[in-house]
C-alpha positions in Angstrom: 62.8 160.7 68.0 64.6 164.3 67.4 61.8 167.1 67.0 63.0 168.1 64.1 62.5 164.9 62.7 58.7 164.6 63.6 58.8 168.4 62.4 59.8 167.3 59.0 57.6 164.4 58.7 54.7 166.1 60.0 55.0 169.0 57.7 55.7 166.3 54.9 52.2 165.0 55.3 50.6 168.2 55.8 51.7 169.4 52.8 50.8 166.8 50.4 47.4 166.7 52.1 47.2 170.7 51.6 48.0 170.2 48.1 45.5 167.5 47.4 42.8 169.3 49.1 43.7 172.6 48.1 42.8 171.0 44.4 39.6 169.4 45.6 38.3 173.0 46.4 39.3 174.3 43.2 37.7 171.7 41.2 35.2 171.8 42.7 34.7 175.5 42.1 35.8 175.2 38.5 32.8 172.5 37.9 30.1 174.7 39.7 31.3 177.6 37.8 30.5 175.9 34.6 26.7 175.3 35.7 24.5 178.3 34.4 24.6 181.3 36.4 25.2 184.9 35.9 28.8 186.0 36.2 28.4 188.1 39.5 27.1 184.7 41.1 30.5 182.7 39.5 33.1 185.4 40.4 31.1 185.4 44.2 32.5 182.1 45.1 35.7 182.3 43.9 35.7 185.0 46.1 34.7 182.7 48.6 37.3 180.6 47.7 40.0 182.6 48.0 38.4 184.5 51.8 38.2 180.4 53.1 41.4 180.0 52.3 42.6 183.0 53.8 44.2 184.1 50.7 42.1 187.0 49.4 44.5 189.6 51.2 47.4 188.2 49.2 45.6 187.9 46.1 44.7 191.4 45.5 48.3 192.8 46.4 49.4 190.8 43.6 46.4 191.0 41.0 43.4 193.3 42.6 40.4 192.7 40.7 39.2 189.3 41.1 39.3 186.9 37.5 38.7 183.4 37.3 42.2 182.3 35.2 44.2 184.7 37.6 42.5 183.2 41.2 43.2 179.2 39.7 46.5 180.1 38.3 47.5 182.1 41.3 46.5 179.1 44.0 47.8 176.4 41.6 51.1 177.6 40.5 52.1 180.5 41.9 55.5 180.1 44.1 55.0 183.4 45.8 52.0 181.8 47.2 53.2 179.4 49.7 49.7 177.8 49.6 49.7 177.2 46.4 49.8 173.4 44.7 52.8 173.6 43.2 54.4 175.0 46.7 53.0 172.7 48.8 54.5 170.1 46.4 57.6 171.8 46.7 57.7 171.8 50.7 56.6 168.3 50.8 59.6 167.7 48.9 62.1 169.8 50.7 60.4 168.2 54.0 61.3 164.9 53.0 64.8 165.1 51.9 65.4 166.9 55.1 64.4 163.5 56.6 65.3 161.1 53.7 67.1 158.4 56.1 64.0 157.8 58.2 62.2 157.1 55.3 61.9 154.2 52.9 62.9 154.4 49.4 59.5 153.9 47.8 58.0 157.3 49.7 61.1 159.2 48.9 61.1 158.4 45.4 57.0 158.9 45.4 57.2 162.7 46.6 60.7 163.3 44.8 58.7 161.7 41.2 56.0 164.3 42.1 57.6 167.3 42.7 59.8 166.7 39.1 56.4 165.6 37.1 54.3 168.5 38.4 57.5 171.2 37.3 57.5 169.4 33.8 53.4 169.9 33.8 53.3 172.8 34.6 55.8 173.8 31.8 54.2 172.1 29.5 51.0 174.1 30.1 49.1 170.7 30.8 46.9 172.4 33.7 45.8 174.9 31.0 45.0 172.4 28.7 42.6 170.4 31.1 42.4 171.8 34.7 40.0 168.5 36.1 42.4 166.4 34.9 45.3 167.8 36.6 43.4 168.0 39.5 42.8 164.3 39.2 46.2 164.1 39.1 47.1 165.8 42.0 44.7 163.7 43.6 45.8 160.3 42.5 49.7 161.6 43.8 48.7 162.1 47.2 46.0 158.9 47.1 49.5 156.8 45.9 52.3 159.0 48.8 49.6 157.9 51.0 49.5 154.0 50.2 53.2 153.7 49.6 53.7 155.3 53.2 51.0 152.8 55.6 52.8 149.8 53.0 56.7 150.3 53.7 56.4 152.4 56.7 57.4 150.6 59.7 54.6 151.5 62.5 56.6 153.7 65.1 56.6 157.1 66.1 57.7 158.3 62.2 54.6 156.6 60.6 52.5 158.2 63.6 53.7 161.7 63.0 52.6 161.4 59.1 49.7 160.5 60.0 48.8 162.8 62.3 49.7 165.6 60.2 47.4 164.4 57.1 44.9 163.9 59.1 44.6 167.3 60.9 45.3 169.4 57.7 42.2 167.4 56.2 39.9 168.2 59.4 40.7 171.5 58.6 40.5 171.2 55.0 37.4 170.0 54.8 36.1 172.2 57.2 36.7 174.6 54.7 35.3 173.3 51.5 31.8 172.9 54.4 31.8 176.3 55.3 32.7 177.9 51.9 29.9 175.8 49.9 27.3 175.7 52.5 27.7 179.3 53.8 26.8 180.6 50.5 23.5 178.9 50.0 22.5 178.8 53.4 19.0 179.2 52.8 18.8 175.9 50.8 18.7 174.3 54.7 15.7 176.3 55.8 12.8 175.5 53.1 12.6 173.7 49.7 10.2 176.6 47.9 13.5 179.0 47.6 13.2 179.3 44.0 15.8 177.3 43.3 16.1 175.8 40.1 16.2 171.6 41.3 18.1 170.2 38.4 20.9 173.4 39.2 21.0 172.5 42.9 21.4 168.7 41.8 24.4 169.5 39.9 25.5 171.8 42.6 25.8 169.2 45.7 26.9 166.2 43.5 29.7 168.2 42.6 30.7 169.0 46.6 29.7 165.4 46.8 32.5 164.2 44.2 34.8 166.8 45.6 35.7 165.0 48.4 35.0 161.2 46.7 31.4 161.2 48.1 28.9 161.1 46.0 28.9 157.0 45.6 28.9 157.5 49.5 26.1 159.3 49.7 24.2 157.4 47.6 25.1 154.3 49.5 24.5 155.9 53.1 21.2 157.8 52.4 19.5 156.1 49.4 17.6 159.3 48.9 17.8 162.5 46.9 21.0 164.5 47.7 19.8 166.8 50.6 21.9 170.1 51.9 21.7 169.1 55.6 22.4 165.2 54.8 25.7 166.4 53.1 26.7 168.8 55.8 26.5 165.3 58.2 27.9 163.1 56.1 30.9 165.4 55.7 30.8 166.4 59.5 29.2 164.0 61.7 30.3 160.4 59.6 32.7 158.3 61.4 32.6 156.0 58.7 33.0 158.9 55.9 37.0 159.0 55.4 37.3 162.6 55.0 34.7 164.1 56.8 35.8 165.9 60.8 35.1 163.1 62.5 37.0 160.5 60.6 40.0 163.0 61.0 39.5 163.7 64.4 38.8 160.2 65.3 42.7 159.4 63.0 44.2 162.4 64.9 42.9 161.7 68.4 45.0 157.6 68.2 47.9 158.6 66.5 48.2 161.5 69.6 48.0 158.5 71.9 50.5 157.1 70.0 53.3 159.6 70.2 52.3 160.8 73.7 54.4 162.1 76.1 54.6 163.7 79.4 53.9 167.0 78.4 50.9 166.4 76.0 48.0 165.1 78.5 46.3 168.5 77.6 46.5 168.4 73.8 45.3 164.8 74.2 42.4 166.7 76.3 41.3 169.0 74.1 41.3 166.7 70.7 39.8 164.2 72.5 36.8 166.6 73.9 36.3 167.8 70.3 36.2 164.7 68.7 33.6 163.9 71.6 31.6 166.3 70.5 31.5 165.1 66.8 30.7 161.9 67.8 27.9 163.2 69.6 26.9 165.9 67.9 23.6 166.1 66.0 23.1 168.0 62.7 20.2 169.7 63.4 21.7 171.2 66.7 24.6 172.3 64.5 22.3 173.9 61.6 20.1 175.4 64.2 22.9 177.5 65.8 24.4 178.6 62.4 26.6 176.0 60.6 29.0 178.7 59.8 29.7 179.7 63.0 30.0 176.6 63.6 32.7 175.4 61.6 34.8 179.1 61.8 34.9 177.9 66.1 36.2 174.3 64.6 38.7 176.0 62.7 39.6 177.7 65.3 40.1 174.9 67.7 41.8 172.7 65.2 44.4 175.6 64.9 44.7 175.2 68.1 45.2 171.9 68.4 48.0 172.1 65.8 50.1 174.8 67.8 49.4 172.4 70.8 51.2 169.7 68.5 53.8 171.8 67.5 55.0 172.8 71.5 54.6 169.3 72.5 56.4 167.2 70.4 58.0 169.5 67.4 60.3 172.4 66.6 58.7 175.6 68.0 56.9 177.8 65.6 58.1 181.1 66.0 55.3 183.8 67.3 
């Protein structure tokens, strides 16, 4: 297969997982933020939001002071901001007519359907109207991209390249929604008499829960009360949790072996050592060492990983 063919399938994944994940973190922002609080406490974690996704640089060039409508309308559909829903949409799009005779007509037409629904949305003010349920939406696009792609795919190299690029931008996707939620209440991990209000931190970690389709998960793995540290392992440490790191890493670490070549035995290496470590890891080791630290060094790695990627199998990206 041509590199810039994988390039373009790759980045075709990627971005449709960006997109969906990008509207996971919002939501589930936009739901906390509608729990009682004071405002400096709301505005904090969009804040947060906006630092995680290394976006707050950006964001204040263009608007300075930070306000809820202008932070979702600026990472949902602002073109300028090539993270942004409606351009990741958009270079999912482009991504796959660049490649549109390797793929099959049902995931063309899926992604093309997409990109025209979300621009006549988005112009009919639909997000404003009801922001959960065009994050739903979003959602449901990528859940359907996704299905339509493992159903009429045909399993070679093409496939394996999709695949491999959803997977690692949900490693670090999720890493992110961890690391944002969890690194502002870090003390919940470290004693129950905080002060906290228990029906508040319910709502709270339910809604992180049901951002990433967990909370019937949860329920079903643990039986028990939802728990801060039992969330941060069922998101990190859970093989059998779809979208938690090791899921991904576990995803990314065979479709590598798939596509492998004679140049990639080190990329193979390192995914393969950090996946290790997930499988082996323990929570309370993780919490015990700082879990933000923690997931800023996976972050790191996984960004890693992905330049690895990119020299071993796909077009150069351009230093």
């Amino acid at each position: 297969m041509l590199s810039r063919t994988a390039d373009h399938l790759f980045w075709m994944n990627r971005y449709t997982e960006r997109a969906e994940n990008t509207a996971r973190l919002i939501d589930v922002n936009y739901q906390t933020s509608l729990l009682p609080q004071s405002e400096a406490m709301a505005l904090l974690g969009w804040q947060g939001l906006l630092s995680i996704s290394e976006l707050s640089a950006s964001y204040k060039k263009k608007h300075g002071e930070i306000r809820v409508k202008e932070v979702m309308d600026f990472m949902v559909k602002d073109e300028s901001n090539p993270s942004s829903i409606v351009s990741c949409l958009s270079a999912a799009r482009e991504n796959a007519r660049a490649v549109r005779g390797t793929l099959t007509t049902e995931v063309w037409e899926t992604q093309n359907q997409t990109w025209l629904e979300v621009k006549r949305m988005i112009k009919n003010d639909e997000f404003e109207k009801d922001p959960s349920q065009f994050f739903e939406w979003v959602k449901f696009r990528s859940h359907l991209s996704r299905g339509v792609t493992v159903g009429t795919m045909l399993m070679d190299e093409a496939l394996y390249f999709m695949r491999l690029g959803t997977f690692l931008e949900r490693a670090d996707n999720t890493a992110r929604l961890v690391d944002v939620k969890f690194h502002a209440v870090e003390n919940d991990f470290y004693g129950a008499a905080n002060g906290k209000d228990q029906e508040y931190d319910f709502y709270h970690w339910s809604a992180i829960l049901r951002s990433v389709s967990g909370f019937e998960v949860y329920r079903k793995v643990y039986r028990d009360v939802i728990r801060p540290e039992r969330v941060a392992e069922l998101l990190i440490l859970r093989p059998d949790m779809p979208r938690s790191l090791h899921a991904s890493l576990n995803e990314v670490v065979a479709n590598l072996g798939m596509v492998a070549n004679d140049q990639s035995s080190e990329t193979q290496r390192r995914a393969g050592k950090l996946c290790a470590e997930l499988k082996f890891g323990r929570i309370d080791e993780i919490l015990a060492t700082g879990l933000h630290a923690y997931l800023t060094q996976f972050l790191d790695r996984v960004n890693d990983l992905g330049a690895h990627i990119s020299s071993d199998f796909l077009v150069p990206v351009p230093v």
